[in-house]
Residue, then its C-alpha position, 0 to 999 in steps of 0.5 A: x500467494x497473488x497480489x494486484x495492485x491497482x489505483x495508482x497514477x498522476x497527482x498533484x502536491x497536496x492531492x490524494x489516491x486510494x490504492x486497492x490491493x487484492x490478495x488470493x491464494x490464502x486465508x486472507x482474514x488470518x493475515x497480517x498485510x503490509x504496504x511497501x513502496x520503491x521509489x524511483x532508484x532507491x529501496x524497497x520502504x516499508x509504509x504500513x501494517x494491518x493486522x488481522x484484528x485491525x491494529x495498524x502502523x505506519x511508517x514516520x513518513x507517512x503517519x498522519x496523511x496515509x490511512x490504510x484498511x482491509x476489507x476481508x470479505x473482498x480480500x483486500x487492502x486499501x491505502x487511502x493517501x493524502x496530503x500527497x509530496x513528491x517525495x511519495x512518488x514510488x511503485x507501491x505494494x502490497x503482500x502478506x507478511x512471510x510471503x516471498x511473492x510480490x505483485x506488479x504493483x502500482x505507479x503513484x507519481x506526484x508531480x505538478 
């Protein structure tokens, strides 16, 4: 299993980013995928789940202001974030549920 992450960077409170997430080296389409964030000198949070059927879930902290998407012909999540606060400052993931492969991922810091 890989994963790229990519999109991240600099916003300002109340602003917003897409995060674009490739995986390769497995059905993709079949897969439930994950979004996962660490922010900085704290644990590894899990932010939303995508079934393959497009069901979704989001974490408390997120709900209402993030809105996650696949599109399975380009093996790929996305995680568009809105309404952004600092505290959404992180690394962000993405992986495959019942994979122990992790990308590099991608810094999103928000920040004024």
């Amino acid at each position: 299993d890989q994963f790229v992450e990519s999109g991240g960077g600099l916003v300002q409170p109340g602003g917003s980013l897409t995060l674009s997430c490739v995986g390769s080296g497995f059905p993709f389409s079949d897969e439930i995928m994950t979004w996962h964030r660490q922010p900085p000198g704290k644990a590894l949070e899990w932010v939303a789940t995508l079934w393959p059927g497009g069901a979704l879930m989001y974490s408390d902290s997120v709900r209402g202001r993030f809105t996650a998407s696949r599109d399975n012909d380009k093996n790929t999540v996305y995680l568009q974030m809105n309404m952004m606060k600092p505290e959404d400052t992180a690394v962000y993931y993405c992986q495959k549920v019942g994979s122990t492969t992790w990308g590099q991922g991608t810094q999103v810091t928000v920040s004024s």
